[in-house]
C-alpha positions as CSV (number, residue, x, y, z in Angstrom):
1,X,-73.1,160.1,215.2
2,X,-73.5,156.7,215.0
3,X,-70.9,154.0,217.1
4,X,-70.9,150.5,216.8
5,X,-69.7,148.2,220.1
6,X,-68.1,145.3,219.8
7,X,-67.8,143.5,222.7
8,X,-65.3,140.7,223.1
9,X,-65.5,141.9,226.7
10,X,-67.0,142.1,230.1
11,X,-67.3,145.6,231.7
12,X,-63.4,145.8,232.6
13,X,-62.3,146.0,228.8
14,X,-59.8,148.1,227.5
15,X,-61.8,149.8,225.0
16,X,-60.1,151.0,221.1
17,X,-61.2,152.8,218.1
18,X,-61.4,151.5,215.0
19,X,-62.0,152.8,211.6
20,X,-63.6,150.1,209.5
21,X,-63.5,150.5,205.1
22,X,-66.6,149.6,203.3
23,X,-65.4,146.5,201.3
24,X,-68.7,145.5,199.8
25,X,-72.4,147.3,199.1
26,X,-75.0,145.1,197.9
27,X,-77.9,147.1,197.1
28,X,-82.0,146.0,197.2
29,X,-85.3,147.5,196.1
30,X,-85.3,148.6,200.0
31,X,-82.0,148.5,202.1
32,X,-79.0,147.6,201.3
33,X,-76.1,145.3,202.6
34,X,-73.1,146.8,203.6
35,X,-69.9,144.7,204.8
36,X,-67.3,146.9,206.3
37,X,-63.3,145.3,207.4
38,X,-61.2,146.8,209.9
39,X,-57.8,145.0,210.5
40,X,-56.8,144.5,214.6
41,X,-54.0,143.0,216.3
42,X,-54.8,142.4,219.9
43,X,-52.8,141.3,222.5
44,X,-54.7,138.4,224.6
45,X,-56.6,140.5,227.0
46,X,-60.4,141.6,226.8
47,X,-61.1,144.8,224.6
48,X,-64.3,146.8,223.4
49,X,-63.8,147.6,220.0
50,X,-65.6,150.7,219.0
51,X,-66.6,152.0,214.7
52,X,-67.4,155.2,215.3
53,X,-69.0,157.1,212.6
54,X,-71.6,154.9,210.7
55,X,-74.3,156.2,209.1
56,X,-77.0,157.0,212.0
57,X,-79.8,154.5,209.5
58,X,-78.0,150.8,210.5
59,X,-80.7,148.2,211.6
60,X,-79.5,147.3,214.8
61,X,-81.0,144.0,214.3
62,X,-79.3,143.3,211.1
63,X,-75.4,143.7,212.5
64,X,-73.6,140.9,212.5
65,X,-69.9,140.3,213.0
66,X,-67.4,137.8,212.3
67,X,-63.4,136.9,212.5
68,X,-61.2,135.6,210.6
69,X,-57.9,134.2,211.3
70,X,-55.8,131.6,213.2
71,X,-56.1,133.3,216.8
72,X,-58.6,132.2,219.3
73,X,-61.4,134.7,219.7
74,X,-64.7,134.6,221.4
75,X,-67.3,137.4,220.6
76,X,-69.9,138.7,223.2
77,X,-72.0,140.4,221.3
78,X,-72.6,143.8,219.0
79,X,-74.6,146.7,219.8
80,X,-75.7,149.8,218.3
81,X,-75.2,153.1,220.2
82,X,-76.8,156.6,218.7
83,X,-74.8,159.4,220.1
84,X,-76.7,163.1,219.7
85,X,-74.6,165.8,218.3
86,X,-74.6,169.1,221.0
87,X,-77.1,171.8,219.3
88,X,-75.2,174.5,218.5
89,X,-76.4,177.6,220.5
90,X,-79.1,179.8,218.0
91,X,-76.8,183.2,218.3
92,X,-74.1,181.2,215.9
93,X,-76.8,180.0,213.9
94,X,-77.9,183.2,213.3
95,X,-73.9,184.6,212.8
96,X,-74.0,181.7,210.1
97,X,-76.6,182.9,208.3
98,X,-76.0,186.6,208.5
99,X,-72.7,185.2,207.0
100,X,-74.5,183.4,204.2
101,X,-76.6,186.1,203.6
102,X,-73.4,188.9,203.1
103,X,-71.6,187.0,200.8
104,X,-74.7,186.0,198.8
105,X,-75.4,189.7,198.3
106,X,-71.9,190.1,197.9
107,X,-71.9,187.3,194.7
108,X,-75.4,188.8,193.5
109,X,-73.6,192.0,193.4
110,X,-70.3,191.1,191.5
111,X,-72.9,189.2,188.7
112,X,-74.2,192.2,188.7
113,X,-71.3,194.3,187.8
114,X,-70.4,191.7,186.1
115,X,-73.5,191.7,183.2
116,X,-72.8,195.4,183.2
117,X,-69.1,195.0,182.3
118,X,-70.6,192.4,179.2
119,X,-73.2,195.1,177.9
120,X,-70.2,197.5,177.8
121,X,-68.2,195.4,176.2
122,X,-71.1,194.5,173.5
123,X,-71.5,198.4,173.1
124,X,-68.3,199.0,172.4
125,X,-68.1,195.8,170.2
126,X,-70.8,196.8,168.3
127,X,-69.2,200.3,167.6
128,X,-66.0,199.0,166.6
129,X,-68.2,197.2,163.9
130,X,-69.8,199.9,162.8
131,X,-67.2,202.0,162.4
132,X,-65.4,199.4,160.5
133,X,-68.3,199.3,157.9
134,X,-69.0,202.6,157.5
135,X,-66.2,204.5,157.5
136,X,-64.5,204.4,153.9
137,X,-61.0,202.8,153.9
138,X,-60.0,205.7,152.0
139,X,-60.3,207.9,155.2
140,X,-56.8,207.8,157.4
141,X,-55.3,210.2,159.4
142,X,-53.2,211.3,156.6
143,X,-56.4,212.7,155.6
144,X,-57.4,214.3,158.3
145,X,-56.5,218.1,158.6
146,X,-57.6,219.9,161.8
147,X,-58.1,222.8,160.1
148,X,-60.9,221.6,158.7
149,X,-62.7,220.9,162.0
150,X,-62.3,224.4,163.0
């Protein structure tokens, strides 16, 4: 996970999280330019303003940030934080994959039963064809007698 400092601030800041939208993407043989917006309104104080969540690849030394609007602002700098993700412990890592592996069988199985179903269905397709062909029309049950199957 990947946070982005802002700091219009000395150490005493109320710090607040912002969620910034990706407004433009400018993209190169090797990089590309991203410009993200996020939208405050601050009361006159001193905050650190935090964008959690950008992708862990940002050049620190490419981040740059800017204002707009009528209100006095004075910016002390960005900085580029990497925060780890805890490792998950290796028993649920293996639960997870015990789990995959189950309902993988379990899908390999219905496909299975699945094809068989088809083949069955082909079989009897293929009878009903058959039969259709060679039995003459003639033949009904009005002219079938069980006597003479006896």
């Amino acid at each position: 996970m990947v946070w982005f400092f802002l700091f219009i601030t000395y150490a005493s800041a109320s710090e607040i999280e912002v969620e910034s939208k990706i407004n433009q993407v400018t993209v190169y043989s090797d990089s590309a330019l991203v410009t993200r917006i996020a939208n405050l309104k601050l009361n006159p104080r001193v905050y650190k303003v935090i964008f959690p969540n950008l992708i862990p690849e940002v050049d620190e030394n490419s981040l740059r940030v800017s204002k707009e609007g009528e209100a006095e602002v004075k910016l002390f700098g960005a900085q580029l934080k990497k925060e780890f993700l805890e490792e998950i412990s290796s028993e649920r890592i293996k639960q997870l994959k015990d789990q995959i592996q189950r309902l993988e069988d379990e899908i390999k199985q219905l496909q299975n039963f699945k094809e068989i179903l088809l083949e069955e269905k082909n079989f009897l397709d293929s009878i009903r064809l058959f039969s259709k062909e060679q039995i003459p029309k003639r033949f009904s049950y009005k002219d079938a007698y069980p006597e003479r199957f006896r």
